[in-house]
N, C-alpha and C positions, 0 to 999 in steps of 0.2 A: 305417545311419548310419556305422559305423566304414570302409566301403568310400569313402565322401564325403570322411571325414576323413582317411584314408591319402594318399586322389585330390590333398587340398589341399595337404598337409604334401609330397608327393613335386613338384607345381609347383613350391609355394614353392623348395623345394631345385633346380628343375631352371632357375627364373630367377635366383636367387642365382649359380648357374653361369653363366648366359649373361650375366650382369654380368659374373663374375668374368674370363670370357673379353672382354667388351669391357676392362677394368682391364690386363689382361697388355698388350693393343696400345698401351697409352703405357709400360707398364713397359719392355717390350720395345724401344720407339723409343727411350727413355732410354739402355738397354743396349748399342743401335747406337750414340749418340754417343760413346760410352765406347769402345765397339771400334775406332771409326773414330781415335780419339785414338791408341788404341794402336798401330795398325798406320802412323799418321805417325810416331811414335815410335822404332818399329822399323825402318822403310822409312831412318831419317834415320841408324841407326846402319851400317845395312846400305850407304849410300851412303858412311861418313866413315870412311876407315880407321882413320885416329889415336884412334874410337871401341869399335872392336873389341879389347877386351883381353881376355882370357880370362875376369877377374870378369862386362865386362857383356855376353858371350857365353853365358854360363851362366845369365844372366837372362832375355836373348832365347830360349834354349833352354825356361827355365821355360814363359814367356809362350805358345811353339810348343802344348807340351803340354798345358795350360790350354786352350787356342782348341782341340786336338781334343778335349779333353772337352766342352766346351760346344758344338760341332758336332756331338758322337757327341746330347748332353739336346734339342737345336733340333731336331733330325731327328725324335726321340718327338714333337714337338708341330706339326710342319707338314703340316697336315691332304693335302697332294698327295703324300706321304710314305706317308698311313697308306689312301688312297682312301675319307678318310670324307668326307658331306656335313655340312650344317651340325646336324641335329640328333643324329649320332654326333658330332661335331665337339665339342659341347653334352654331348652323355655321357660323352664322356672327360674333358673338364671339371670335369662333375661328382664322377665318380667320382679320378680320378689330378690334377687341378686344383692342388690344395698342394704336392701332392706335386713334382709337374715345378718348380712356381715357386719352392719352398722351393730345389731342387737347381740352377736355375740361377743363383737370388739368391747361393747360396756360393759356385758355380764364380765370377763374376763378382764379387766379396767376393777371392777367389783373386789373381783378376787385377789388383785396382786393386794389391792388396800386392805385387803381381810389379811393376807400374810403379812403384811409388813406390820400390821396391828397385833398378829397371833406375835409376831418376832417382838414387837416390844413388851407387848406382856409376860411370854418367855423370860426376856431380861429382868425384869422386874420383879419377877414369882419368888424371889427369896431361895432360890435355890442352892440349899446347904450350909443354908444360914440355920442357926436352931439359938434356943436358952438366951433369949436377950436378957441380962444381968445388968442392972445399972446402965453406963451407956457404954456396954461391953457388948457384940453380938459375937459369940461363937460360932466359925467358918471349919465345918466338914471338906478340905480338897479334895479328899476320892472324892466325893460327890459332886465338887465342883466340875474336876477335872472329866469326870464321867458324863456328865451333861452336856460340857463344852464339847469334848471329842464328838458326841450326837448328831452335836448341831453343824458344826463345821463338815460332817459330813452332810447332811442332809442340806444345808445351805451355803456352803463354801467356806473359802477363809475369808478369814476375818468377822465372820458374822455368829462367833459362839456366845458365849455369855461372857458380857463385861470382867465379872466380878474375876473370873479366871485370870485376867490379864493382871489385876493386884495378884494372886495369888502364887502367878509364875515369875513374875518378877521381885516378889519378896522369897523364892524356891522356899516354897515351905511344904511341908508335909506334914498328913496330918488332922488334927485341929488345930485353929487359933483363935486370936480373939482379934477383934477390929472394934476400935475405941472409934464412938460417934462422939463429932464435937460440933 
């Protein structure tokens, strides 16, 4: 009888697995859209000069490093990677299962902090600011406005550059100037 009950308890565990490997393939698609944000992100700083300042270089850089780690964890788990079929495929599952999704749920936990870090350094990059004059800075809108359109596409609405939102609600066009007090 103990042979019967081994036989059941080792199933049960070895469909719990082949769940948990159907469960990864929406984790996983989730994880794509997230990537794919990031690399619009990236792709939109890499195009705009005036976004390239050293702060949000050093984020793209993070962001770099991050995407190989989680290239080096994707590779452990793409079964044409390791030549298993579906029921090694299912064994590895079983056995390394948490393990892999625990290590990519944080690589990816990593990541959104890199973007939300690359996003406020965005905000902050002085973008079409130029000639600080006394406590006058001079605001480029095409440039503002240009930046913000960017962004709001590549991360939605509401998340383009602040300074735009002074610049549409004062409808200015232009240059001007923003007295710091």
């Amino acid at each position: 009888m103990g042979l019967f009950d081994f036989s059941c308890k080792i199933i049960a565990r070895l469909v719990k697995a082949h769940g948990r490997q159907k469960d990864l393939i929406a984790i996983l698609e989730a994880h794509r859209l997230k990537l794919a944000d990031v690399k619009v992100l990236i792709e939109t700083v890499e195009d705009e000069d005036t976004l390239q300042t050293p702060r949000v270089m050093k984020q793209i850089l993070r962001l770099h490093e991050l995407g190989r780690e989680l290239k080096s964890n994707l590779n452990k788990l793409d079964p044409a990677n390791r030549n298993m079929g579906t029921v090694a495929s299912t064994a590895h599952q079983f056995f390394r299962g948490d393990k892999d999704e625990k290590a990519i749920a944080d690589i990816m936990r990593k990541i959104d902090e890199a973007k939300t870090h690359l996003c406020l350094k965005i905000q902050v990059a002085h973008v079409g600011l130029t000639n600080i004059i006394g406590n006058q800075v001079l605001a480029n809108t095409e440039v503002i406005n240009k930046i913000d359109q960017m962004l709001v596409r590549a991360l939605g609405e509401g998340n383009g550059l602040r300074i735009a939102r002074i610049v549409s609600a004062r409808e200015v066009r232009g240059a001007f100037a923003l007295v710091c007090s």
